[in-house]
Z-matrix of the N, CA and C atoms (Angstrom, degrees):
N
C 1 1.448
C 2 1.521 1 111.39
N 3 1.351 2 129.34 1 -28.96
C 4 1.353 3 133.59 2 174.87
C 5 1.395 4 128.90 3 -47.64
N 6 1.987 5 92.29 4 -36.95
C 7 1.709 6 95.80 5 170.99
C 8 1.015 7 123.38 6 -51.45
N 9 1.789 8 93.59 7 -61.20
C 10 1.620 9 118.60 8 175.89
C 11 1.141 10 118.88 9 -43.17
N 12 1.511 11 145.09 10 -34.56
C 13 1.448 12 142.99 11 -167.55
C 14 1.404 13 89.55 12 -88.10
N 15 1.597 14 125.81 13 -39.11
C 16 1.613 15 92.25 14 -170.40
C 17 1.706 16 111.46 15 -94.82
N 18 1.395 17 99.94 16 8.63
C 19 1.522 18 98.38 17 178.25
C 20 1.793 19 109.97 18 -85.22
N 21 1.448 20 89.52 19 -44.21
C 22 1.793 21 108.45 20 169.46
C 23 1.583 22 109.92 21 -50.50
N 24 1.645 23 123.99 22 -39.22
C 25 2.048 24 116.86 23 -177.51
C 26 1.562 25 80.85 24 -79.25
N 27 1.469 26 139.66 25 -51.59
C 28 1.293 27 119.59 26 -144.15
C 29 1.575 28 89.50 27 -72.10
N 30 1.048 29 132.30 28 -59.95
C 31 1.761 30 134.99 29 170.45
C 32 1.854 31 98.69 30 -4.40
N 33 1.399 32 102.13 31 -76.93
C 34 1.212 33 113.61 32 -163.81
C 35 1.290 34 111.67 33 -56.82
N 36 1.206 35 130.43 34 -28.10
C 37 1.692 36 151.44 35 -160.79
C 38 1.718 37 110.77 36 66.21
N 39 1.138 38 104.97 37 78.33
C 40 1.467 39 114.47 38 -165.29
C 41 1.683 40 93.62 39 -132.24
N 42 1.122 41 123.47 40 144.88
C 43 1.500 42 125.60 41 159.48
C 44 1.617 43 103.58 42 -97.67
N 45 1.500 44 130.60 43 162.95
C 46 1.181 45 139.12 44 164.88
C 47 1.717 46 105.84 45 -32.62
N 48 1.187 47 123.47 46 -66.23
C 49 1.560 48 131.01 47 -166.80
C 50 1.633 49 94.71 48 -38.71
N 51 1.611 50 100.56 49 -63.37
C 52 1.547 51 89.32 50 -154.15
C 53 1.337 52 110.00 51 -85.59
N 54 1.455 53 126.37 52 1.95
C 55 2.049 54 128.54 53 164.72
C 56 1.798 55 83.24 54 -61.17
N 57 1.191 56 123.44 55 -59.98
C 58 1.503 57 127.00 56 -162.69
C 59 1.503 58 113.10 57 -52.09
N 60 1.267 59 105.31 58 -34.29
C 61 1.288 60 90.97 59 -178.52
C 62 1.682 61 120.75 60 -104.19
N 63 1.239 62 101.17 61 -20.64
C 64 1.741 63 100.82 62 148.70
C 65 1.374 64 121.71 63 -61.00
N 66 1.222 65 135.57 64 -17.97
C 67 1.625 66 137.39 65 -171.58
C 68 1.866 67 96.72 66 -121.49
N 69 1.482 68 128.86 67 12.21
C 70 1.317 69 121.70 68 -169.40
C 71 1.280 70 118.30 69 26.91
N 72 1.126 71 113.77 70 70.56
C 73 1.725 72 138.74 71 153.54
C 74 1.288 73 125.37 72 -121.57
N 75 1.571 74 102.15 73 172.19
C 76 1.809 75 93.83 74 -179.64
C 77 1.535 76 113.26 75 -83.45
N 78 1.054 77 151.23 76 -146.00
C 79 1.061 78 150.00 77 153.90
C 80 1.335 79 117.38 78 -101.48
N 81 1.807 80 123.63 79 -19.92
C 82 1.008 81 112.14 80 174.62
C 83 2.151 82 98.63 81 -92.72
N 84 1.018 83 113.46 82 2.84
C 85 1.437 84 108.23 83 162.54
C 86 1.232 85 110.95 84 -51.80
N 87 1.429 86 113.25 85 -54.62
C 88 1.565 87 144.60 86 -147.85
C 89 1.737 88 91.17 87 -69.44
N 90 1.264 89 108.68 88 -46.61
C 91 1.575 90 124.13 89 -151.25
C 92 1.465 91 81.50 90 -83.82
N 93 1.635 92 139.00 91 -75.80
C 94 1.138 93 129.05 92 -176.66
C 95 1.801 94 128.31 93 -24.86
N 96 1.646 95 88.82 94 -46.05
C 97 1.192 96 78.32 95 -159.80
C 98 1.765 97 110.40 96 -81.86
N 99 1.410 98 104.03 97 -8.04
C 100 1.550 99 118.08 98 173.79
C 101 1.614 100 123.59 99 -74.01
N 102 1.114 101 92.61 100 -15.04
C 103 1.797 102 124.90 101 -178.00
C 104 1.732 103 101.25 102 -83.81
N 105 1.431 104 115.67 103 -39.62
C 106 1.412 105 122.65 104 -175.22
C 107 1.731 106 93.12 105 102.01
N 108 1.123 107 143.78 106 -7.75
C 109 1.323 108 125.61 107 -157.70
C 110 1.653 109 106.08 108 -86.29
N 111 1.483 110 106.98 109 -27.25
C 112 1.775 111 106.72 110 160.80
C 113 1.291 112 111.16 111 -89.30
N 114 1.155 113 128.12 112 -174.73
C 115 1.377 114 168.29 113 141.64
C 116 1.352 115 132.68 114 -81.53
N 117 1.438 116 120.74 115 71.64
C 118 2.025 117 96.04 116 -176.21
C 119 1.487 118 112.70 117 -54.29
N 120 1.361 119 128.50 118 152.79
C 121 1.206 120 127.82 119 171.06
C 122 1.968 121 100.23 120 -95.83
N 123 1.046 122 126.10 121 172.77
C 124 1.461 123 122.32 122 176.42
C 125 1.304 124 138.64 123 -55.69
N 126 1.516 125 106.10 124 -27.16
C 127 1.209 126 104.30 125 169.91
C 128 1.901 127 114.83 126 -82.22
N 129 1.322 128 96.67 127 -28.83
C 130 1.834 129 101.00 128 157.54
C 131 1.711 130 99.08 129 -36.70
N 132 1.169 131 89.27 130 -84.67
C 133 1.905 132 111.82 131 -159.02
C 134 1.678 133 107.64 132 -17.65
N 135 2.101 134 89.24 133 -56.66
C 136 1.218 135 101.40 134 171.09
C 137 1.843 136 124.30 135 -39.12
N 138 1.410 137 123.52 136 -64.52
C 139 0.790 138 142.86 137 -174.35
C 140 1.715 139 110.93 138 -62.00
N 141 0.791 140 113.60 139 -65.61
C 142 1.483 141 122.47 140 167.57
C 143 2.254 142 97.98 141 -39.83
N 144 1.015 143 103.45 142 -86.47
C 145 1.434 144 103.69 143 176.19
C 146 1.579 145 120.18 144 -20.25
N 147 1.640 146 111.12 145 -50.42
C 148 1.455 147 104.28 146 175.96
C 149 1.382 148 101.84 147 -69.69
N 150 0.743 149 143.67 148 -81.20
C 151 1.698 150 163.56 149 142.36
C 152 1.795 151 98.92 150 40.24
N 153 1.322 152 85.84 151 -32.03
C 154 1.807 153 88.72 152 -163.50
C 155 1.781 154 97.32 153 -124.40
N 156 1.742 155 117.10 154 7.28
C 157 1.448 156 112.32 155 160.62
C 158 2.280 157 85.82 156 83.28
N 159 1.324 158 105.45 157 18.05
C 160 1.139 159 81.60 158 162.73
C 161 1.628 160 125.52 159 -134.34
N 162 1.637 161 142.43 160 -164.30
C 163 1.331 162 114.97 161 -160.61
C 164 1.798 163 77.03 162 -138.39
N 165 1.592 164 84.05 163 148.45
C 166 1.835 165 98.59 164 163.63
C 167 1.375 166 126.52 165 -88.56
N 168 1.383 167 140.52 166 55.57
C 169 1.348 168 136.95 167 -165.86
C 170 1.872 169 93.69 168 -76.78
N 171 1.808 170 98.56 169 146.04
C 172 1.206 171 132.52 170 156.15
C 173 1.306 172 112.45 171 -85.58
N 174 1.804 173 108.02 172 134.37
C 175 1.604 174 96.98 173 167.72
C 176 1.469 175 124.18 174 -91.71
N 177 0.992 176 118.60 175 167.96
C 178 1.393 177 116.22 176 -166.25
C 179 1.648 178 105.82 177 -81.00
N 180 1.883 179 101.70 178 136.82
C 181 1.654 180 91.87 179 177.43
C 182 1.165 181 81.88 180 111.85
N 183 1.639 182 141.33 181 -82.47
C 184 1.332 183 137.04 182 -124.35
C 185 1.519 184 99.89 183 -106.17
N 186 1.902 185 107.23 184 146.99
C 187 1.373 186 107.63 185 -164.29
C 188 1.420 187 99.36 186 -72.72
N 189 1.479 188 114.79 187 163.14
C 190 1.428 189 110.56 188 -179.27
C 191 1.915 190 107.13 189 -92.45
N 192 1.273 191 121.02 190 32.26
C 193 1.657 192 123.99 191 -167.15
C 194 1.323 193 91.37 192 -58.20
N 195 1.527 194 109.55 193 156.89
C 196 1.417 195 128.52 194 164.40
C 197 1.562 196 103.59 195 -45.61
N 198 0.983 197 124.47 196 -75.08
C 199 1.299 198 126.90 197 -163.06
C 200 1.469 199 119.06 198 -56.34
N 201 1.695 200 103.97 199 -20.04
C 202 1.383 201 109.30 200 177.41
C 203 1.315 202 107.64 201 -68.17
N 204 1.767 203 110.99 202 -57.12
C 205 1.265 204 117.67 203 174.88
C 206 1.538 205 120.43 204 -37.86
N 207 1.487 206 126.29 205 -60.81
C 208 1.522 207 137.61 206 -179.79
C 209 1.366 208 111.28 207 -41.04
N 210 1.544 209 124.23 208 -35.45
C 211 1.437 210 138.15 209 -159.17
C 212 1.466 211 97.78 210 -133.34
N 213 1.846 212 113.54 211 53.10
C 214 1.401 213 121.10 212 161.92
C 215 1.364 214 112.73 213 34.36
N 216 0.960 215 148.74 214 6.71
C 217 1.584 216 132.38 215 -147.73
C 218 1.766 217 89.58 216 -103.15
N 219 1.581 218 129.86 217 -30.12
C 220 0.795 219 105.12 218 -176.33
C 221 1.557 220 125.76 219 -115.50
N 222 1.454 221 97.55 220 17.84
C 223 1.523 222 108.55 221 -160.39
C 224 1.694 223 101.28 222 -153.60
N 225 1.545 224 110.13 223 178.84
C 226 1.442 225 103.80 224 -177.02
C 227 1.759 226 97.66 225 -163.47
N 228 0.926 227 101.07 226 146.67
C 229 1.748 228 81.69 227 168.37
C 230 1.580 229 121.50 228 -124.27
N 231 1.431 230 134.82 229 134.76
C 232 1.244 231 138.49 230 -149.53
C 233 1.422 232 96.67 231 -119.84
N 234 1.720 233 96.83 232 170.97
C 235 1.651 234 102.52 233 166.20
C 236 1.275 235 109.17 234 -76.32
N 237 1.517 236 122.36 235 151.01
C 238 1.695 237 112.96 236 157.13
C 239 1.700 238 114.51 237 -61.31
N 240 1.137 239 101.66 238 148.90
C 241 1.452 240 97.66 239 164.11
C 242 1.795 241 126.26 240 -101.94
């Protein structure tokens, strides 16, 4: 998911600072967690996702655990439409 988040701000044309300050984080939050060295927890994901015009859907069936979430298995994130 790390690629994806920094491929998803560069998508948007966003640098770290300003994802951070649309989602009230630091920038080295932003940078950590793009690095892999954090973890977003869901309401991150959440936040980050709008932030970038996109949505956190769960799939159906699969538990929504942290770890599920981190390792896609239970979630995905899309464009809004």
């Amino acid at each position: 998911m790390t690629d994806e988040l920094k491929r998803w701000r560069l998508e948007a044309g966003l640098s770290q600072l300003e994802l951070a300050a649309r989602v009230s984080l630091s920038q080295q939050h932003i940078s950590k967690i793009e690095s892999g060295m954090l973890q977003p927890n869901l309401r991150t994901l959440t936040r980050l996702a709008a932030a970038l015009g996109m949505v956190v859907e769960l799939r159906p069936g699969l538990a929504a655990t942290r770890e599920a979430l981190l390792a896609r298995k239970a979630m995905w994130m899309r464009y809004e439409e």
